[in-house]
C-alpha positions in Angstrom: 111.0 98.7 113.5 109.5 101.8 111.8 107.6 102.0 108.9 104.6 103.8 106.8 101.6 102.6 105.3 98.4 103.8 104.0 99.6 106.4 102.4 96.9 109.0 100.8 97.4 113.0 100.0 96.4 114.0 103.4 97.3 110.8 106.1 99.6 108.3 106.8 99.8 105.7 109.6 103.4 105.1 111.3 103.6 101.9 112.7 106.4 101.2 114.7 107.5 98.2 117.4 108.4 98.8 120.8 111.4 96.7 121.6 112.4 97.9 125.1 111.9 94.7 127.9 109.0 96.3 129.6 106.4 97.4 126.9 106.1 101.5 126.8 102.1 103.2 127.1 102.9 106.6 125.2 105.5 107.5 122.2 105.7 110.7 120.4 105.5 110.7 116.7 107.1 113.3 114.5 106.4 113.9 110.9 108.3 116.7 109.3 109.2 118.2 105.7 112.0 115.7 104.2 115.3 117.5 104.9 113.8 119.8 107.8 116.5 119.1 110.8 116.2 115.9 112.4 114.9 116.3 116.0 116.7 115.7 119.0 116.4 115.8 122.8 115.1 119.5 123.1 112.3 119.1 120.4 109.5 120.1 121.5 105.6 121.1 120.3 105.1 119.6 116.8 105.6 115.5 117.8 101.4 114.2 118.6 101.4 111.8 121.1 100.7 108.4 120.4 99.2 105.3 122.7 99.8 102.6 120.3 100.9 101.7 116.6 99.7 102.5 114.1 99.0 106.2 114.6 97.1 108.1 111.8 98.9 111.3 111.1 96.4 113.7 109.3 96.4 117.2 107.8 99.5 116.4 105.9 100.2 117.8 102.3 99.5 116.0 98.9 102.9 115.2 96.5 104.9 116.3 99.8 108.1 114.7 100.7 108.1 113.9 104.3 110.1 112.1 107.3 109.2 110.6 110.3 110.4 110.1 113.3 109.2 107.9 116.8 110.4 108.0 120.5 109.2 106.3 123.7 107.9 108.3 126.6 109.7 106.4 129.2 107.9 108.0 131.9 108.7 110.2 135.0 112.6 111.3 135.4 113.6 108.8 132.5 112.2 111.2 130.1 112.4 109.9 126.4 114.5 107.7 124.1 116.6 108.8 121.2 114.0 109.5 118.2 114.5 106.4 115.8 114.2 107.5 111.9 113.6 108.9 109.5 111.4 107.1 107.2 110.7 109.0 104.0 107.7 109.0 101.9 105.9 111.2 99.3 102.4 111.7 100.0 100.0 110.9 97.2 98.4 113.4 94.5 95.4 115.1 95.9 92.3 113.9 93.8 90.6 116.3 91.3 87.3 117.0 89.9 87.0 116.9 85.7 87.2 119.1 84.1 90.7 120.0 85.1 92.7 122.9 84.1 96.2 123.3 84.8 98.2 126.5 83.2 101.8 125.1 83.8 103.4 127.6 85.7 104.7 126.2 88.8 106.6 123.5 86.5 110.0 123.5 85.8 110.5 125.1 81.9 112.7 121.5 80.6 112.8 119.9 77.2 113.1 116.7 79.7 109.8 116.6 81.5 110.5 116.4 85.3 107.8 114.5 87.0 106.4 117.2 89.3 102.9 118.7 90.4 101.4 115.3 90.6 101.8 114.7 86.6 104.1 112.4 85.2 105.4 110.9 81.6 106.9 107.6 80.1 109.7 108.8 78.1 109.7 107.3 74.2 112.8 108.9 73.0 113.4 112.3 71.1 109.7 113.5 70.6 108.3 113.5 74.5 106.3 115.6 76.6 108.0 118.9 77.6 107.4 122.3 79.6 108.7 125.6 77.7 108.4 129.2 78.0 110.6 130.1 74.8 108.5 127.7 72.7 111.7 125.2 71.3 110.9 121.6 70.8 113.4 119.0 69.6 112.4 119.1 65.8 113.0 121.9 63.8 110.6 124.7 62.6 108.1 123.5 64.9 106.6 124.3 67.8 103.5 126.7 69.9 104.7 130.4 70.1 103.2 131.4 73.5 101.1 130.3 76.2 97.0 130.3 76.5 97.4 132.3 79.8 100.0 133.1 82.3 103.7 133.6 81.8 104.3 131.9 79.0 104.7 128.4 80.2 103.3 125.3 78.5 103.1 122.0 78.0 103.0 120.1 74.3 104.3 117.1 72.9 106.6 117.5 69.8 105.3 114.7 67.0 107.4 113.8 63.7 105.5 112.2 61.3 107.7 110.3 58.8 106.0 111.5 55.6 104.6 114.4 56.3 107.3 116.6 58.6 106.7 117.5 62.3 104.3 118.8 64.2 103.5 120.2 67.4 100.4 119.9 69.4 100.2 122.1 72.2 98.0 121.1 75.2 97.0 124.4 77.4 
């Protein structure tokens, strides 16, 4: 069995069983970008070596995709087992101090807000939260012309009000 828990921005703890007949002493635990090669036989100098489960893996990266990987140090001229894995998981948002200020340009420009950079959205239907650099929204006639600062890329939220027309609301 392998598995993660105790996820934050910067940790996580693999645990993982040892199912051989004669309990092991030392395993190597790898955690690597998601889609990074898996390891094999020859891998050598980024796996820490563990003495027991679970092993706290630290200095990782917050709203990173990661996988991870365990072997058994069979010791002497047996050498190691096959690495058993992956297990995937996205480390959590880092935490940030108020007042926050975010200019929007590392975010995908998309009238359908992609959950990235550690914000997200509940979409309600035509009128939701978007990312632009042209400054469209889905109602007509409306809409913020540029960006507060950077490139040009923003975030708003297009509103239509029944008896009064639409409105945009940019948020910089």
């Amino acid at each position: 069995m392998l598995a993660v828990n105790n996820i934050t921005d910067t940790t996580v703890d693999v645990e993982f069983t040892d199912t051989n007949a004669t309990a092991a002493t030392s395993y190597e635990v790898l955690v690597q970008p998601a889609g990074d090669p898996a390891p094999d036989a020859t891998t050598t100098g980024i796996q820490q070596t563990a003495s027991a489960s679970p092993y706290n893996w630290t200095g990782l990266t917050a709203f990173t995709n990661y996988d991870v990987y365990v072997r058994t140090d069979c010791m002497g001229a047996a050498g190691f087992s096959v690495w058993s894995g992956p297990i995937s998981f996205q480390t959590a948002c880092a935490v940030f101090t108020a007042p926050y200020f975010d200019n929007f340009e590392a975010f995908t420009a998309s009238t359908n807000f992609v959950e990235e950079n550690c914000w997200s959205a509940d979409s309600d239907g035509a009128y939701d939260w978007n990312v632009d650099n042209n400054g469209s929204t889905p109602s007509t006639g409306t809409g913020p012309l540029g960006a507060f600062s950077g490139s040009q890329s923003f975030l708003y939220r297009s509103i239509f009000y029944r008896c009064r027309g639409a409105f945009s609301f940019p948020y910089y």
